[in-house]
N, C-alpha and C positions, 0 to 999 in steps of 0.2 A: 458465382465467381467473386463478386466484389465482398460477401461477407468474410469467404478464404480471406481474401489479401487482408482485409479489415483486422480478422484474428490473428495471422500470422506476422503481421507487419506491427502488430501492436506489441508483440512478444521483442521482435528485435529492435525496435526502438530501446525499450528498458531496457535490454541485456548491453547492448554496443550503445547508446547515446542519441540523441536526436541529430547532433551536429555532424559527426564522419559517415554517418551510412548517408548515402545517397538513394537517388531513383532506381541509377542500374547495379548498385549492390542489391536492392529490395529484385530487382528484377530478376536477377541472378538466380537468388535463396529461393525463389517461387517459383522459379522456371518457368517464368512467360518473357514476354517484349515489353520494352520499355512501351508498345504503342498498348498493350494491352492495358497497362495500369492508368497511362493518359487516358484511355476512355471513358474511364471512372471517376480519376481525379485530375481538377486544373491542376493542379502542381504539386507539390512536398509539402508547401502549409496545408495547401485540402485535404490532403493525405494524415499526416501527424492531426489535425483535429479531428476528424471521422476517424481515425484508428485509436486514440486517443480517451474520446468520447465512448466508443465501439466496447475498449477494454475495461473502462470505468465500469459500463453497466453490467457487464457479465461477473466483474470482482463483484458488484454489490450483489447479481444471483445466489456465489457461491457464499457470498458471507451469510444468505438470508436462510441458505441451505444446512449450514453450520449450526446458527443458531434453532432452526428449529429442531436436532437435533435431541436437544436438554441436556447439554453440558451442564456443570456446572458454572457459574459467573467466568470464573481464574480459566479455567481450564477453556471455556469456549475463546478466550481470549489469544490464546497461547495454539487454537486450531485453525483460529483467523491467519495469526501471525504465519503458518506455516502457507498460506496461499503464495505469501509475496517472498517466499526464498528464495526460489529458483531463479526470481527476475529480479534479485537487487546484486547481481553480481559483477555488476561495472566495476571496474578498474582505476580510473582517472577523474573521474567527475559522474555525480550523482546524475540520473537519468533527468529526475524532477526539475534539479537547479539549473540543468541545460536546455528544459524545457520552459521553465522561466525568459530566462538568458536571450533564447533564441525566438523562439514562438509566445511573445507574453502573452496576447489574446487567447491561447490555449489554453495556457496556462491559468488564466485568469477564471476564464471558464469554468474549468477542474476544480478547481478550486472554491468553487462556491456551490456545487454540486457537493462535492466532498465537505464540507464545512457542514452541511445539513442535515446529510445522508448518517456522516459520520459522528454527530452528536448525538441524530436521537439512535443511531445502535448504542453509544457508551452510554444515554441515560439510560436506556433501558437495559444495559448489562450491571451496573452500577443499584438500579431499584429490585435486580434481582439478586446480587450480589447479597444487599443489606438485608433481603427477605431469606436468603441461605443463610444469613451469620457470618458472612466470609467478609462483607465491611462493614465498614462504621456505621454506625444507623445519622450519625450527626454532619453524612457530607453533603455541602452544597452541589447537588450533582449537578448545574446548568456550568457553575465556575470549573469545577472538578475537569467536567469533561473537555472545553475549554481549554486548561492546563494541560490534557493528554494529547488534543490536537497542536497546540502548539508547539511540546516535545518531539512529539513524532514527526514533522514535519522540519526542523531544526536540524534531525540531523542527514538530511539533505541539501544543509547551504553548506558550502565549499569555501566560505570565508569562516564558517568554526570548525570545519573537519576535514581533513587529508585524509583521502580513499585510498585502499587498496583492493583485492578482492576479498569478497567478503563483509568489508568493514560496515555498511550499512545496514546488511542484515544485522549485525553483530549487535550496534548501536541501538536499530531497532528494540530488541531483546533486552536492550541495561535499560532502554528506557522503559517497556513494560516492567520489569522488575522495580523499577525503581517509585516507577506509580502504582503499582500493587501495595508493593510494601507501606505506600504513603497513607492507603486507605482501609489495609484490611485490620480485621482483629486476628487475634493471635489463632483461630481456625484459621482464618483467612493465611497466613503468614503457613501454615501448615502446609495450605494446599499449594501454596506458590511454592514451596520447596519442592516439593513433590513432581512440578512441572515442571522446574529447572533442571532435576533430577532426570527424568524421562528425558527432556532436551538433549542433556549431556552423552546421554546412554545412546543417543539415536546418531 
């Protein structure tokens, strides 16, 4: 029972926000009682950190599941990015920056997890990239990657960006493109069109 809630509750945080849903909204969406989720969790922060946490590890499954695949560099990149569509569809304010906002220790948390997690996947999509031809063989990949966590993460602050729906996946997407293009060679530029292309089409 508590992994359901774990899974489920971690999906509607990112969709609606950490800040308007409540206990007995969650209560509601799962059709239990508010006493059942109490027995799991002290409160709404215990809750948003274990669901939080909960969701983290399972994106890193699917991301680990992608890559072994054998995409190409671009391409496995752009199969990543379709994980977090369907959950970047907030309306008002970015799911991340209200989880900032309201839960920093959460947030703090995520965030150093994800800092770790998420560099050595770019270094390692990055040393196979250059071993494809699809980038530069001359990038500093420790900075490089670095520079991509920091874009992507950017455009979930709400002091450079006004949401609507969609807009963050959207942002997401110009910012891959935009760091594609910064590192590949001209295959490299090839196959990025090619996936913006399939994007479009889809």
């Amino acid at each position: 029972m508590k992994e359901t809630i774990l899974d489920k509750t971690g999906e509607i945080f990112l969709k609606f926000g950490f800040k308007s849903v409540t206990m007995d909204d969650i209560a509601n969406d799962l059709g239990i009682s508010k006493k059942t989720l109490y027995k799991h969790f002290k409160n709404k922060e215990d809750l948003v950190d274990q669901a939080i946490i909960s969701f983290h590890e399972k994106c890193l499954e699917k991301i680990n599941c992608i890559c072994a695949i054998g995409h190409n560099a671009i391409e496995e990149n752009f199969e990543v990015k379709k994980i977090f569509k369907d959950l970047l569809q907030t309306s008002d304010e970015s799911p991340m920056f209200q989880l900032k906002k309201y839960y920093p220790k959460t947030y703090d948390k995520v965030m150093v997890k994800e800092f770790e997690e998420f560099q050595a996947c770019i270094v390692r999509n990055i040393e196979n990239g250059i071993n494809e031809g699809l980038y530069r063989k001359n990038i500093k990949k420790s900075v490089v990657s670095r520079f991509y966590f920091a874009l992507i993460f950017s455009v979930h602050d709400d002091n450079l960006f006004t949401y609507k729906k969609n807009t963050i996946n959207q942002l997401e997407i110009d910012v891959l493109e935009f760091y594609t293009r910064a590192i590949s060679t001209p295959k490299g530029i090839k196959e990025l069109e090619k996936q913006l292309a399939k994007l479009n089409n889809n």
